[in-house]
Structures are given as structure tokens and as C-alpha cells.
C-alpha positions as CSV (number, residue, x, y, z in Angstrom):
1,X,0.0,0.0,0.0
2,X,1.4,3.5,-0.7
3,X,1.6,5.4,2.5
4,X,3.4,8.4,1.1
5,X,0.3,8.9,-1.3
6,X,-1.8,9.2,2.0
7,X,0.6,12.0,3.1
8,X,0.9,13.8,0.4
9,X,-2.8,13.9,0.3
10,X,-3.0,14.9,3.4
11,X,-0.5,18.2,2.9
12,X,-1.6,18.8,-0.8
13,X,-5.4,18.7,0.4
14,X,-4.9,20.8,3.5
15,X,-5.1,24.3,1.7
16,X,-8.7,23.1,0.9
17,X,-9.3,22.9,4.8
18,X,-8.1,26.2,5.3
19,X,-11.8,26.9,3.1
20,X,-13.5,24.5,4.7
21,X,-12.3,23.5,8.6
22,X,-10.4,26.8,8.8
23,X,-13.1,28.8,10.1
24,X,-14.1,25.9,13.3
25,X,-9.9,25.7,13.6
26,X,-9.9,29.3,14.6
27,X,-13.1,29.4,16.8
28,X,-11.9,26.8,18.8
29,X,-12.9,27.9,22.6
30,X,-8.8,28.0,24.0
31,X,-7.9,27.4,27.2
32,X,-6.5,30.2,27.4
33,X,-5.3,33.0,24.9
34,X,-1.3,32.5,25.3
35,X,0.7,30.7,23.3
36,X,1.1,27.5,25.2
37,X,-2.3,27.5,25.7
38,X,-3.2,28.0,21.7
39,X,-0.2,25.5,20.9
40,X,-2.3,23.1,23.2
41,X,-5.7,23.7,22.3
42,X,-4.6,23.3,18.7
43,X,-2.6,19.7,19.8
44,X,-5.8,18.3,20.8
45,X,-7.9,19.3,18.0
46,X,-5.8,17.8,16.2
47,X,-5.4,14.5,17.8
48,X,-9.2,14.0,18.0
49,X,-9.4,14.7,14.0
50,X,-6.6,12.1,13.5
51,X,-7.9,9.4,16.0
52,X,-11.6,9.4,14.0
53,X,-9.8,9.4,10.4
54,X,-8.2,6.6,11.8
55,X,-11.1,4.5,13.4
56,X,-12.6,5.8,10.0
57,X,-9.9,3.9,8.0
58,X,-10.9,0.6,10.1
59,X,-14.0,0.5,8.3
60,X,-13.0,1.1,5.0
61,X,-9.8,-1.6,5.5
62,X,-11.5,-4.0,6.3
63,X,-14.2,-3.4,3.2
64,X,-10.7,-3.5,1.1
65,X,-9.6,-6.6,2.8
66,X,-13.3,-8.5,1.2
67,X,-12.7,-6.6,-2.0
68,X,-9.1,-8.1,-1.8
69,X,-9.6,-11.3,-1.0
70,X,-13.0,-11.4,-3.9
71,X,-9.9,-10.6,-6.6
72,X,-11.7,-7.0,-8.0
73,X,-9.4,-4.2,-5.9
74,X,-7.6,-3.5,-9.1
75,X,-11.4,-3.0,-10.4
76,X,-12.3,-1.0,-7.3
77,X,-9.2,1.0,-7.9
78,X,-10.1,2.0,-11.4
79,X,-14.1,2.9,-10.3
80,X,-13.2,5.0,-8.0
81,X,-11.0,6.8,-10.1
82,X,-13.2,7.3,-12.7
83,X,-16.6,8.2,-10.4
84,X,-13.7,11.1,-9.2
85,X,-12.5,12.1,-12.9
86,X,-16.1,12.2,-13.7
87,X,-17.1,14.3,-10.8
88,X,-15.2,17.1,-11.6
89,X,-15.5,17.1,-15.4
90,X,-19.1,16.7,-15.1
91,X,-20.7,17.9,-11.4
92,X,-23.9,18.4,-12.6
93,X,-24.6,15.3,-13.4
94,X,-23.3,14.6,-9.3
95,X,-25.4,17.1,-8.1
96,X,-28.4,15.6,-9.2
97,X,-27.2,11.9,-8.3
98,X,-25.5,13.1,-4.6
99,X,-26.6,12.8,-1.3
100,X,-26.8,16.6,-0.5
101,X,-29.5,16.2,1.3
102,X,-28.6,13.8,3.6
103,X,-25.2,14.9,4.3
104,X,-26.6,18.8,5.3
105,X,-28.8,16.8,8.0
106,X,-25.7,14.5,9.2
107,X,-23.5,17.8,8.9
108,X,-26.2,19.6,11.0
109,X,-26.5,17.2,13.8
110,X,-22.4,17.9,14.3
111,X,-22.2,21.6,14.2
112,X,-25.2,21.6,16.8
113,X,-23.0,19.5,18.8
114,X,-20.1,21.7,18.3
115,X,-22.3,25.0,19.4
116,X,-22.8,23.2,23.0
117,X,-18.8,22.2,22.9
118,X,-17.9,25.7,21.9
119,X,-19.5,27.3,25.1
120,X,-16.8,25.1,27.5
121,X,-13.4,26.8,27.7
122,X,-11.8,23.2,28.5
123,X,-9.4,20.6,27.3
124,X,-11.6,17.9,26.7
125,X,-14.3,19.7,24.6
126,X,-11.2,20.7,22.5
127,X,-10.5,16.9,21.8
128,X,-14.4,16.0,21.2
129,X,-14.5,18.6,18.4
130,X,-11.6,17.5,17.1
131,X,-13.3,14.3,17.2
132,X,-16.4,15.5,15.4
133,X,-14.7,17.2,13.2
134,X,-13.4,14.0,11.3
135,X,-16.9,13.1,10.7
136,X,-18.0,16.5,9.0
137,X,-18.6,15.6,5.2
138,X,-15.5,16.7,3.4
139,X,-14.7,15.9,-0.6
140,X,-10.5,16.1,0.7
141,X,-11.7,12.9,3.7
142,X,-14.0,10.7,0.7
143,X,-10.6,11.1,-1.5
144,X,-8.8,9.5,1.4
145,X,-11.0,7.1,2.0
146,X,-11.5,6.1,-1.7
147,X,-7.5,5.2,-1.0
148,X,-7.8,3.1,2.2
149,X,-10.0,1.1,0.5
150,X,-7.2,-0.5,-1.8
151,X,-5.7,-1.9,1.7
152,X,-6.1,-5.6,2.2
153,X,-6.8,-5.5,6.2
154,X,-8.4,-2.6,9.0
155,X,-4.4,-1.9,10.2
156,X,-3.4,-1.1,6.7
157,X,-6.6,1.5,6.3
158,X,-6.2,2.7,9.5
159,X,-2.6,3.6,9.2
160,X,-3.5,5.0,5.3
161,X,-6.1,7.5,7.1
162,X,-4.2,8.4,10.1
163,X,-1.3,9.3,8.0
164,X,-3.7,11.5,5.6
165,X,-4.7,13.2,8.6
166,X,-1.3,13.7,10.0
167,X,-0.8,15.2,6.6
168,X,-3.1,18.1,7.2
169,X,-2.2,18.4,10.7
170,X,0.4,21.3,9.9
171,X,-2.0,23.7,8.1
172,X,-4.9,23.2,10.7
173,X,-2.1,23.1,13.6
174,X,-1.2,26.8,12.5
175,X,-4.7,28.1,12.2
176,X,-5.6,28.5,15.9
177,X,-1.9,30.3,16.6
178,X,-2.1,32.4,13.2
179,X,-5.5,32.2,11.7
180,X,-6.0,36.0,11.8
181,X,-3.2,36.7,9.5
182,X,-4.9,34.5,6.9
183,X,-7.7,36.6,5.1
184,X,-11.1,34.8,4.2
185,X,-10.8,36.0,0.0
186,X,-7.6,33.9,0.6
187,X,-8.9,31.2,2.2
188,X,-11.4,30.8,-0.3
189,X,-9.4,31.3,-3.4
190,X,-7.6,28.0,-2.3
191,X,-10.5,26.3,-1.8
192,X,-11.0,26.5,-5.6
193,X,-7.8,24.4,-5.9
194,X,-10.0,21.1,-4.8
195,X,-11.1,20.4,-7.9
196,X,-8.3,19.7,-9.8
197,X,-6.6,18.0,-6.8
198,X,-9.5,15.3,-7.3
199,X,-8.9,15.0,-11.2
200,X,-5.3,14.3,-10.3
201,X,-6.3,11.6,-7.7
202,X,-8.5,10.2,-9.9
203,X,-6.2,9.9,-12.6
204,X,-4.0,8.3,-10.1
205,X,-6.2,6.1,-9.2
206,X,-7.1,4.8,-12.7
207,X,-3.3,4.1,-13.4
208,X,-2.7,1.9,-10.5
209,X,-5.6,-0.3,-11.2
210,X,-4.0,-0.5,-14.9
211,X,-1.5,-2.8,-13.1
212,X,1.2,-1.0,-15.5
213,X,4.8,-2.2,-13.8
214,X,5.7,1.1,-12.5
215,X,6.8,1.2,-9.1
216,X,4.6,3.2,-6.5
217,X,2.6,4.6,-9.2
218,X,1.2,1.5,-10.6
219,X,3.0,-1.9,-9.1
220,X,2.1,-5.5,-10.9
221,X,-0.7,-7.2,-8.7
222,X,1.5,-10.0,-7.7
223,X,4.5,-8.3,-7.2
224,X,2.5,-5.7,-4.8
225,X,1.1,-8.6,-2.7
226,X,3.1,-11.8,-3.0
227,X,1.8,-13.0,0.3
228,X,-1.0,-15.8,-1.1
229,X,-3.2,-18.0,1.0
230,X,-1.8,-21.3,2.3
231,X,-4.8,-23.1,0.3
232,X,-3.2,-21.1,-2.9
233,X,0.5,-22.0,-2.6
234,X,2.5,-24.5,-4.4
């Protein structure tokens, strides 16, 4: 499984969050308004948003392990690449097939927890939104996820996600201590940079289900995973 892909997405994908997560990342309710305090508040925000990815990645590991082990991830590779290529090229056809609807309700229920969380100046509210926070319906997590599928057990897609998440840590670790310096017609000009992040992703993901030969782009099937069942060996 490529790990570095996870991290890169992470880092790559993190100027969307400054659109998107930015705003919660700098409302957090600190401790306390010095720097130790902010460094702190920030620390466990950040924790609880990597701890969800990665129970997050669980689920999604072990749907890769069955997909694995049924002989179609290469297949499952390629679909999700193109269901991303096509979602950007053509969104309104997505818009009327998404799930807008039900993700603005599952998305509502959170931020009405985080209004109650926001009110307590404490360090475990800080954590719980963090923890929340990986649940918020985000284009940059279903990329990520789309990846951890293409593991073969629930350690290899929690690992994937947790190291996505450690990927964006940096950007959203900043926020909190210097959010203010970062204007909002900035933060939403990068946001704009999503788009073509997915196409590339996408792409990506097409050419490693290819099963080309090239190494850590798109490795040969057998040579990616030797290990075969004892039932299967010679």
C-alpha cells in the first residue's frame, strides 16, 4: 500500500481545509489566549481529527480486505477513479445523483453539537470537536477514504487515514496560533484548488488499477502482494 500517497494527500489537500475546517480551527474555545495555551488547544484538536480518520480507515480496511480477498481491488481502484475524474469534469450530473441532502442533515446534527462544545473553555471539549470534526462531510476525507480502501486489512486502512490526517495536521495546527493573518478572500481562493486535486487523484487512481509495472505509481498485482493464501501455494 502506498503510505506516502496518504501524506501527500494529506498536505496537498490541507489548503482546501483552510476553506472549509479553517473557520471551526480558529473558533476553537482556547484554554486560554497565550501561546502554550493556543499550541495546546490546537494539539488536541488535532489529535481527535486524527484518532476518527483513523477509526474511520478501520471500516474502510476492512471493506478493502473482502474486496481483496473477492480478486476485484484492481477494479475497485479504477471505479473510484473514474466516479472522481467524472465528478469534476461533469458535477452536474453529481449534483443531481449526490446525497446533499442527507449529508446537510448528518452535517447539522455535528455543528449543533459543536455549538454546545464551543460554550466550554476546557481541554476535553477541545479533543471532542476534534473528534467530530473528522466526521463533517469533506470531498478532501471521501478522497482518502477512496484510498484506504485499496488496503487488504483494517491496520493497513487505518494507518492510510491516520497518516492523511497527520498530513493536514500542519495547516490546521497553525490556524488556531495564526489564523487571523490569513484573510477569508484567501482562504477561499484555495478552496478552488479542490477540484483539480481530485482530477489528479483520480487519474491516479485509474493508473494503479491498470496494473502498468511502474513502481509506486502502478505496481504489478503479484509483485504488490506476494503474500497468497496457504490453500493457494505451491
Amino acid at each position: 500500500m502506498n503510505y506516502l500517497e496518504a501524506l501527500v494527500i494529506g498536505l496537498m489537500g490541507s489548503f482546501h481545509c483552510l476553506g472549509m475546517c479553517g473557520p471551526i480551527a480558529m473558533a476553537l474555545p482556547l484554554k486560554d489566549n497565550t501561546t502554550a495555551g493556543r499550541i495546546l488547544s490546537s494539539m488536541l484538536y488535532n489529535f481527535g481529527r486524527v484518532l476518527t480518520y483513523g477509526l474511520l480507515g478501520v471500516i474502510f480496511g476492512i471493506l478493502g480486505r473482502g474486496f481483496y480477498l473477492g480478486g476485484i481491488q484492481q477494479w475497485v481502484s479504477i471505479a473510484l477513479g473514474v466516479i472522481m475524474v467524472l465528478s469534476v469534469l461533469f458535477p452536474l450530473l453529481f449534483k443531481k445523483l449526490s446525497l446533499e441532502g442527507v449529508a446537510a442533515r448528518f452535517s447539522g446534527k455535528i455543528k449543533a453539537g459543536f455549538g454546545k462544545l464551543f460554550g466550554i473553555r476546557s481541554l476535553s471539549s477541545l479533543f471532542t470537536i476534534g473528534l467530530l470534526n473528522g466526521l463533517l462531510p469533506c470531498g478532501l476525507v471521501y478522497i482518502a477514504l477512496a484510498g484506504a480502501i485499496t488496503g487488504h486489512s483494517a491496520m493497513e486502512g487505518a494507518f492510510y487515514m491516520m497518516l492523511f490526517g497527520l498530513g493536514t495536521v500542519p495547516m490546521m495546527f497553525l490556524l488556531p496560533v495564526i489564523g487571523n493573518m490569513i484573510s477569508l478572500k484567501f482562504r477561499r481562493r484555495i478552496s478552488k484548488f479542490l477540484p483539480f486535486f481530485i482530477l489528479f487523484i483520480g487519474l491516479l487512481f485509474i493508473v494503479r488499477g491498470l496494473n502498468l509495472g511502474i513502481p509506486y505509481v502502478s505496481p504489478e498485482f503479484d509483485k504488490a502482494h506476494p503474500i497468497k493464501p496457504k490453500c493457494c501455494q505451491k
